[in-house]
C-alpha positions in Angstrom: 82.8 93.2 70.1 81.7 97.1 70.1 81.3 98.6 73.4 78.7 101.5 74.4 80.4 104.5 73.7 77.9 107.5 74.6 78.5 107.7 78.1 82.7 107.7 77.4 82.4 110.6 74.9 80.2 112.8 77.2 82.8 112.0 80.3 85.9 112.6 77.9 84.3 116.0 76.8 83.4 117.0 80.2 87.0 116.1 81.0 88.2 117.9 78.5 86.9 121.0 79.9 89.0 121.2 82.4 92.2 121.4 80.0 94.8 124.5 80.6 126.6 103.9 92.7 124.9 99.8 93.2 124.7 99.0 96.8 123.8 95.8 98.4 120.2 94.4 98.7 118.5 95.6 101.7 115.1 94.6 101.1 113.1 91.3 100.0 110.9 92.1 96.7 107.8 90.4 96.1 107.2 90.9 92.9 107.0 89.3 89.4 105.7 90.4 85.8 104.3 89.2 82.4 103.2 90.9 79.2 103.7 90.5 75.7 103.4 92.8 72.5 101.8 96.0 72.2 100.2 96.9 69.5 99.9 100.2 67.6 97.7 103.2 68.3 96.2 105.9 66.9 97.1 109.4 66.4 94.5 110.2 69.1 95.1 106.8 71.3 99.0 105.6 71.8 101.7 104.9 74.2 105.3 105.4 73.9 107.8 103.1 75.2 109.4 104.6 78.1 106.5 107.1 79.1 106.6 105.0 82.3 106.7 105.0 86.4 106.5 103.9 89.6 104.6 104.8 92.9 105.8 104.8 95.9 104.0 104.4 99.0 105.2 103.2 102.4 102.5 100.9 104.2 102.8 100.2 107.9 102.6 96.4 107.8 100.1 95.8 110.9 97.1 97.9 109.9 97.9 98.2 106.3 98.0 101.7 106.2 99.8 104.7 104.7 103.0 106.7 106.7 103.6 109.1 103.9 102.4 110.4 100.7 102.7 108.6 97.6 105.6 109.7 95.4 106.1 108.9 91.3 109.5 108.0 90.2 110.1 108.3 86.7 112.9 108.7 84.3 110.5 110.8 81.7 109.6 114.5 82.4 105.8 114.3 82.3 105.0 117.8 82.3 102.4 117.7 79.5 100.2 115.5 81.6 96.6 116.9 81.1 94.7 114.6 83.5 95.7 112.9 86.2 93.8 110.9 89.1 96.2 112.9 92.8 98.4 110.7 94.5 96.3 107.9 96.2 97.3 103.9 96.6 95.8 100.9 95.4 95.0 100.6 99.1 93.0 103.8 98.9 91.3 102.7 96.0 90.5 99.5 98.1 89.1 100.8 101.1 86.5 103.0 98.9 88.3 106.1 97.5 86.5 107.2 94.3 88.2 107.9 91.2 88.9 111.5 90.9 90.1 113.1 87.6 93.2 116.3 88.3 94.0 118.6 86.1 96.8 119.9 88.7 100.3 119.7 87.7 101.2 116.0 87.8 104.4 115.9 90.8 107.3 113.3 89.9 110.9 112.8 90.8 113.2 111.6 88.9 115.6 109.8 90.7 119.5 109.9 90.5 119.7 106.2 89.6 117.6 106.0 86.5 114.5 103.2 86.9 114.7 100.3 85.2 112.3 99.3 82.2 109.0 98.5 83.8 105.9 97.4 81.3 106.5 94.9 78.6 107.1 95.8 74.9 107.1 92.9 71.6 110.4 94.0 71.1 111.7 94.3 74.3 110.5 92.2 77.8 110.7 93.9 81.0 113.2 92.3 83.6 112.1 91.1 86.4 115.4 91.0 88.1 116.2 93.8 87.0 113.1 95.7 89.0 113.7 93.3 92.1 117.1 94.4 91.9 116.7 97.9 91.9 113.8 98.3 94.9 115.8 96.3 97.1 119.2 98.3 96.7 120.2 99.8 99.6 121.1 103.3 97.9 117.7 103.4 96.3 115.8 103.0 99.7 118.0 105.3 101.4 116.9 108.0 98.2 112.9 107.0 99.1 113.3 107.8 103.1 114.9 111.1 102.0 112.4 112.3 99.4 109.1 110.6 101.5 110.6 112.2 104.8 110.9 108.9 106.3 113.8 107.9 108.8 115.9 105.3 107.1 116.5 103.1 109.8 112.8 103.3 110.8 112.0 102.0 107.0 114.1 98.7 107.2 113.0 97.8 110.8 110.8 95.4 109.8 107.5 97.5 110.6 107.3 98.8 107.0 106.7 97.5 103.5 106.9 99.4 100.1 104.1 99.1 98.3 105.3 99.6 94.2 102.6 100.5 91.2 103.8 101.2 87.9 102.3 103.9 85.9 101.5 104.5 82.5 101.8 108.2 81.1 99.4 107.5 77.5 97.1 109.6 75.2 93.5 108.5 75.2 90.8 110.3 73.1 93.9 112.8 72.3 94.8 113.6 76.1 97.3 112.8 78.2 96.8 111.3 81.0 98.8 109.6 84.2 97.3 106.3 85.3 98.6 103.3 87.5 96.9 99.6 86.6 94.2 100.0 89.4 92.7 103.5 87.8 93.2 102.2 84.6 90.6 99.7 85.5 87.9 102.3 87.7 88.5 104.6 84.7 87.5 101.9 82.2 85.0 100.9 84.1 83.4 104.3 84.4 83.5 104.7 80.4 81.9 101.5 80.0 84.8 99.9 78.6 85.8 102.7 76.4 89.3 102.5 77.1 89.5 98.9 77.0 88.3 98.8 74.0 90.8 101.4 72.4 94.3 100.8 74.7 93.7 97.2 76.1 96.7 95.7 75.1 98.6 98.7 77.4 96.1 99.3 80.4 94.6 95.6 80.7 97.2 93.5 79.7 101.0 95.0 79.9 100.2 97.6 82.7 98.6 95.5 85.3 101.1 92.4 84.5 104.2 94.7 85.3 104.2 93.8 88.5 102.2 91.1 90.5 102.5 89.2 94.1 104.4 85.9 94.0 103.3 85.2 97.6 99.8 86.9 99.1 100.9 90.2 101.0 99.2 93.5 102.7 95.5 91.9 101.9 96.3 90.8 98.3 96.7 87.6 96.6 99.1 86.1 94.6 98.5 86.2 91.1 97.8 82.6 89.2 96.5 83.5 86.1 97.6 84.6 82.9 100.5 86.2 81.9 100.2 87.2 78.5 96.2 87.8 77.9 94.3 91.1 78.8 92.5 91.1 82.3 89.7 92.1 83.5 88.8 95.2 85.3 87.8 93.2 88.5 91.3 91.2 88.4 93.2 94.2 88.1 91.5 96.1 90.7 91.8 93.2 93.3 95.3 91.4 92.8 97.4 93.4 89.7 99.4 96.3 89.0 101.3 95.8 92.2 104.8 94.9 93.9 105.7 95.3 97.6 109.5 95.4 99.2 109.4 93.7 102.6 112.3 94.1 105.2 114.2 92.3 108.1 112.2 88.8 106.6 114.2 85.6 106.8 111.2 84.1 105.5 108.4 84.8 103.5 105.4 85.8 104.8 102.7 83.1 105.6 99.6 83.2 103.2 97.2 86.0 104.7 93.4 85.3 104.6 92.0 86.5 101.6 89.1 88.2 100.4 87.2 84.9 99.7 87.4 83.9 103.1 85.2 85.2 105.5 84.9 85.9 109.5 81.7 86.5 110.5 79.4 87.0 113.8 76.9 84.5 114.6 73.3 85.2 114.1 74.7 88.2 111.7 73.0 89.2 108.2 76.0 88.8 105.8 77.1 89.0 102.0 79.4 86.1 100.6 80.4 87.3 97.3 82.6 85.1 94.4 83.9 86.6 90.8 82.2 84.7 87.9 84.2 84.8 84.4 84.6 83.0 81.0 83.7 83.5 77.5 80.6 86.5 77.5 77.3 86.4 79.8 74.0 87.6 77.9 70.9 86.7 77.7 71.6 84.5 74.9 74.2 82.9 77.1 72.9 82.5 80.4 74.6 82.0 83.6 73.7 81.1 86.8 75.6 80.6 89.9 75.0 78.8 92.9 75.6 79.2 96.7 74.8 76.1 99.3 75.1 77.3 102.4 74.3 75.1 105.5 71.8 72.6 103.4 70.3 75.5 101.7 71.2 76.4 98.2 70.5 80.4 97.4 70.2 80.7 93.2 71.8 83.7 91.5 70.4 84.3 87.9 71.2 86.7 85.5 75.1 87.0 85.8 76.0 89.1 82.4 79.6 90.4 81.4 81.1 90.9 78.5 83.9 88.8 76.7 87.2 88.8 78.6 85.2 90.4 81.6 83.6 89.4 84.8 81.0 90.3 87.4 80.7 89.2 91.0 77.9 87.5 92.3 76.8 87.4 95.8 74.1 85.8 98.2 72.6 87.8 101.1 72.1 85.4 104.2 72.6 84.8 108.1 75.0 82.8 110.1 73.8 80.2 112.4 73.4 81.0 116.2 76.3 79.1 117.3 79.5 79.6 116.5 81.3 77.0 114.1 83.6 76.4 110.5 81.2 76.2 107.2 82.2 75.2 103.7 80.1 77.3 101.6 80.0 75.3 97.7 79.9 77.6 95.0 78.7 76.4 91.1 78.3 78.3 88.1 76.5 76.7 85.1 76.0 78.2 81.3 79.7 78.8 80.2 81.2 80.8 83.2 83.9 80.1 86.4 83.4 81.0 90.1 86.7 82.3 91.3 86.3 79.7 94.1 84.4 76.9 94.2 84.5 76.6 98.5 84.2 79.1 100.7 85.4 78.7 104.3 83.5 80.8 106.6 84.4 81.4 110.2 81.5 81.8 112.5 82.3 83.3 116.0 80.5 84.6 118.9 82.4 87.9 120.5 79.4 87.7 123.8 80.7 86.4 126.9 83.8 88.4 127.8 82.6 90.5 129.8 85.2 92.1 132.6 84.8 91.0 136.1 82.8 92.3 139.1 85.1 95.4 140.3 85.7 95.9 144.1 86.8 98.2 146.2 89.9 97.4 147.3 91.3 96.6 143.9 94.5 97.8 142.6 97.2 97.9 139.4 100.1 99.5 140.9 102.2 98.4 137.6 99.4 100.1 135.2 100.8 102.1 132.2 98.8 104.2 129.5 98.2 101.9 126.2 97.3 103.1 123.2 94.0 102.7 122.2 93.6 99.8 118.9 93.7 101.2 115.2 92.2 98.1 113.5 92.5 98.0 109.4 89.2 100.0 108.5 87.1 100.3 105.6 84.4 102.8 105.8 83.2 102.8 101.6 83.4 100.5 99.5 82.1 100.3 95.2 80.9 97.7 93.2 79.4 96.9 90.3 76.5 95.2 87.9 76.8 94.8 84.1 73.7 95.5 82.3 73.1 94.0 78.7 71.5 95.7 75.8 70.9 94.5 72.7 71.9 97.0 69.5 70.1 95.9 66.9 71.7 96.0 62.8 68.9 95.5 60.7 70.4 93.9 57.1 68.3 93.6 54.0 69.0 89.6 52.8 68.0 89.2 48.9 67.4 91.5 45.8 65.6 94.9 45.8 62.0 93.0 45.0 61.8 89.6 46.8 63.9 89.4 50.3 64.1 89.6 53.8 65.2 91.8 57.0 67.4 90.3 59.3 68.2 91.5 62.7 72.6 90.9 63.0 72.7 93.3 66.2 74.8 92.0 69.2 74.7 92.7 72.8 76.4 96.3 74.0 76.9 96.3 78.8 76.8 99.3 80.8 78.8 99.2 83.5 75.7 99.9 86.2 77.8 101.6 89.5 77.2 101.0 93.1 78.4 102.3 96.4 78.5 102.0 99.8 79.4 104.3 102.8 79.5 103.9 106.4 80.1 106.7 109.0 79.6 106.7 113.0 79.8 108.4 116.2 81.0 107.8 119.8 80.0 109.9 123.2 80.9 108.6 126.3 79.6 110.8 129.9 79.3 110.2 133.0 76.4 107.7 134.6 73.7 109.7 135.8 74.2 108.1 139.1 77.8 109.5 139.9 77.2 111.9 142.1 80.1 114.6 141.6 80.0 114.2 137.9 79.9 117.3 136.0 80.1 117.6 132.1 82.8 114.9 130.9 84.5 114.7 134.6 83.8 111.8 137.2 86.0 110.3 139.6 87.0 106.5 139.0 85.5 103.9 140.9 82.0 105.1 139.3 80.3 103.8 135.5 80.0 105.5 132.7 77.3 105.7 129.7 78.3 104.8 126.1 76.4 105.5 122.8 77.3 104.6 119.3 75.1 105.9 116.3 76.1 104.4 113.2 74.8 105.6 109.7 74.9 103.8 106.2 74.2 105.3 102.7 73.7 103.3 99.9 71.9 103.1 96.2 71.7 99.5 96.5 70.2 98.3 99.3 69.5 94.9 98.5 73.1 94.4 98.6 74.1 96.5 101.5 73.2 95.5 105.7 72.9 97.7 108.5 76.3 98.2 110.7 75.4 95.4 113.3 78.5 94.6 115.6 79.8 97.2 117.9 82.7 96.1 120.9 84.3 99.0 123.2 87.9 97.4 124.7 88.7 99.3 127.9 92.1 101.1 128.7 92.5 99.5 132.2 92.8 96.0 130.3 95.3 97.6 127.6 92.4 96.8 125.4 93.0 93.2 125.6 91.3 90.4 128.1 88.4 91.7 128.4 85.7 93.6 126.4 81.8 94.2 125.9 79.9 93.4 122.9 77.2 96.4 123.0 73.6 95.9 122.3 71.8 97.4 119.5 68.7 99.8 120.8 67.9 100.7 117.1 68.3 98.9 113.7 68.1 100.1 110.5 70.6 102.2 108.8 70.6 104.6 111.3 71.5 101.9 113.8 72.1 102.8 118.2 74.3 101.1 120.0 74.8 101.2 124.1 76.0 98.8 126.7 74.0 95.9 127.6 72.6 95.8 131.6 75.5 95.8 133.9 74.9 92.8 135.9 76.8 94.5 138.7 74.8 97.4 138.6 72.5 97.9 141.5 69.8 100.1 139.4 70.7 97.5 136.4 72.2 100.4 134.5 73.3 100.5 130.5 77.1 101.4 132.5 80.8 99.9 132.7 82.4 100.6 135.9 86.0 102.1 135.8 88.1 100.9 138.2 88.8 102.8 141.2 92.5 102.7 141.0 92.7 104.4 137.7 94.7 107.1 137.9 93.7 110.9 136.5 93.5 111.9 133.2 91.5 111.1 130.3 90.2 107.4 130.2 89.2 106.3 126.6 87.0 103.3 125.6 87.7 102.1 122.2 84.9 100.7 120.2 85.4 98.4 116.5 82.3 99.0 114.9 82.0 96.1 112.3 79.3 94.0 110.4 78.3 96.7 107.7 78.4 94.2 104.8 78.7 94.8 100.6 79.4 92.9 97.3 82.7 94.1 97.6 83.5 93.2 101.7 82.9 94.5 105.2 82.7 98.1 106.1 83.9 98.7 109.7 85.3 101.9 111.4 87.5 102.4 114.9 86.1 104.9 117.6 87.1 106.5 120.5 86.0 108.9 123.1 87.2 109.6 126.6 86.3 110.9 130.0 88.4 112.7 132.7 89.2 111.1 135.7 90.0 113.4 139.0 90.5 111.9 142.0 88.4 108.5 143.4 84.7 107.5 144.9 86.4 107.8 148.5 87.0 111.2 148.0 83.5 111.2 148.8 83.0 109.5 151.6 83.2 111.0 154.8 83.2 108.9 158.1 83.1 110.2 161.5 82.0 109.9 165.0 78.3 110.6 166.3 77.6 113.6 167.8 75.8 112.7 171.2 
């Protein structure tokens, strides 16, 4: 099928402007591969065998989030690399970063101990014990700490993961270019399919099968589907191109939660999203899918994607009052798949955890400083709609005096973008009714005043809420035990948040009392700021702000006899 090409050949010329010893095992790889042939190219579109790589980035395994800079180990000398998208993650790519074209030298390292083969050739199969063998060996680790900066002994302690992508170094349109699987896929989906539909046997199907999870890790899914048949952009983007080294791991790790499963707020406006696939979706061949949610069914028409494509399809709606476990049933009808056909969907209620009435004579003589949370945050996210057109090929059927025009067009997509972004703010002061307060410095035993503005751009709001969820966690409670689910003043996407009345407040203040035994120094609320929901998953972003505590409320009191 012919793809749209205008758009690709004014992006390609706009980018064109821009032209000038074996150890033993010391780690546990999750990783597999697939592929089959390749076939040729073009003089202006080809790949060599070989032009190949790896990137390296090392992910702390709690929040999922990057210690160092990515680094590209090759055996090649890519110098000739014209465009190039910096060094960023698939994680990057999935917490929002857009794809960026570089024409910036292209850093690599080639590494003592050459790299195995990595992507798939008809002649010659990639090894996938071969690439386990060679990210796990002890030397090879020891030769990523050194070059990333990293402590070795830090690396292996268990805390850390390697996160692997392999990289293609290919000539598209007749430039050369540096891709892993996962920009592969934004790229293609930002020509419209236009390198699919030159290179797809390299970028969508030997690429992204390289490397694959054999058990869900760091947010992302085992693979289960094919092995030897081109993917689509969304499947690459969300579970391909991608092998991580774990450490210190008896065991594999359980399944994680995936995307398809949800954790929501009660009474919260939400988006529950499923990929639909199979065959081609026009408007010849309709597709509809299908959400029942709590008795109520929600009808999504008009699902279009191209052959060996997909599209996702979502329902906006809001969770019941109380909390509880829904099965959400998902059906597709006119040709096309749900990625899932159930849902689960958590429903919980974060209210009611308030901390206790503080006294006076409290104390927390074994108190130590905590650090403040740093949950997993997402503060952009992209998605996407496929929009059918139909080219028409007008054919004369019969001779030159007696026939008949026929119409033997088909349908061309353009990939239709969308984006989301959320950003926010945190001030905490003094109440107004401490009585030595000045500026940012109070004395403990007194309450302090919390606001949270939160601000969300979008050019799809139908598929986008406002940020709705704010909790602050308190350092006297290590940010555990106790917390206090604020109250939105203003909604919209310009949403306010503050504390609810404190029902130990005498004036009924918008306050949280500190304790009175804190000791001096800066005292730092930390607030999760959740519920911003997309197509394409939550947005949420971590805050913090602090006060300064010197001295206590007693310092101001003053007791002493009547004068007579």
């Amino acid at each position: 099928m012919k793809r749209k090409l205008d758009i690709f050949l004014v992006l390609l010329l706009m980018l064109s402007l821009f032209l000038p010893v074996t150890a033993h095992a010391e780690g546990d790889g999750n990783i597999d591969n697939g592929g089959s042939g390749i076939g040729s190219g073009t003089d202006v579109n080809y790949w060599n065998p070989g032009d190949e790589g790896v990137r390296i980035t090392i992910v702390r395994a709690d929040d999922r989030l990057a210690v160092t800079n990515p680094i590209d180990f090759t055996n090649r000398n890519p110098n000739n690399i014209q465009i190039h998208f910096g060094k960023n993650s698939k994680l990057d790519y999935t917490n929002g970063r857009a794809l960026a074209p570089n024409t910036n030298s292209c850093f690599y390292v080639n590494p003592s101990k050459a790299i195995p083969q990595i992507i798939s050739t008809s002649g010659s199969p990639a090894s996938i014990d071969q690439i386990k063998s060679y990210f796990t060996d002890q030397l090879v680790i020891q030769y990523i700490a050194d070059v990333t900066g990293m402590n070795y002994d830090v690396l292996i302690s268990g805390d850390y993961k390697l996160l692997l992508e392999p990289i293609a170094y290919i000539t598209f349109g007749g430039i050369k270019y540096a891709m892993t699987a996962t920009e592969a896929a934004l790229f293609d989906r930002e020509l419209n399919g236009g390198l699919r539909s030159k290179m797809a046997a390299l970028c969508h199907k030997n690429l992204p099968l390289a490397m694959f999870l054999e058990t869900p890790d760091l947010g992302y899914p085992a693979w289960d589907g094919s092995t030897n048949k081109a993917a689509s952009n969304a499947d690459i983007i969300s579970s391909l191109g991608l092998g991580i080294v774990r450490f210190n791991e008896a065991e594999p790790e359980p399944p994680e939660v995936t995307s398809a499963d949800y954790e929501y707020r009660v009474n919260t406006e939400v988006i529950t999203s499923v990929t639909v696939r199979g065959g081609q979706a026009d408007p010849d061949h309709q597709v509809t899918a299908r959400f029942t949610i709590g008795g109520q069914t929600y009808t999504v028409s008009n699902v279009y994607y191209p052959e060996g494509d997909s599209q996702l399809a979502w329902v906006r709606w809001r969770t019941p009052a109380t909390p509880q476990t829904m099965t959400i049933h998902v059906s597709v009808s006119g040709g096309g798949s749900a990625s899932q056909s159930t849902i689960t969907a958590r429903i919980v209620d974060l209210s009611g955890n308030n901390p206790p009435n503080p006294v006076a004579d409290d104390r927390n003589d074994a108190y130590s400083v905590a650090t403040a949370p740093n949950k997993a945050q997402k503060t952009s996210a992209s998605w996407g709609v496929w929009h059918p057109w139909w080219h028409a090929y007008w054919i004369w059927h019969g001779t030159d005096e007696d026939g008949y025009w026929c119409d033997h067009g088909w349908w061309e997509f353009d990939w239709l973008s969308y984006s989301a972004s959320l950003s926010a703010a945190m001030s905490v002061v003094p109440d107004a009714k401490a009585p030595t307060a000045y500026g940012k410095n109070m004395k403990s035993g007194y309450g302090i005043n919390q606001i949270v503005t939160a601000n969300v751009s979008t050019n799809q709001s139908s598929a986008v809420t406002d940020a709705q969820t704010a909790v602050t966690y308190f350092p006297e409670f290590r940010y555990e035990t106790y917390w206090r689910q604020l109250e939105r003043t203003r909604g919209g996407y310009s949403s306010l948040f503050e504390f609810k009345p404190n029902q130990y407040s005498t004036y009924n203040r918008r306050t949280h009392f500190t304790p009175i035994w804190f000791p001096d120094g800066s005292y730092t609320p930390y607030t999760w700021l959740i519920d911003c929901w997309t197509p394409a998953g939550m947005l949420s972003t971590n805050l913090i702000n602090s006060v300064t505590i010197r001295g206590s409320l007693w310092d101001d009191w003053h007791i002493a006899p009547v004068k007579p």
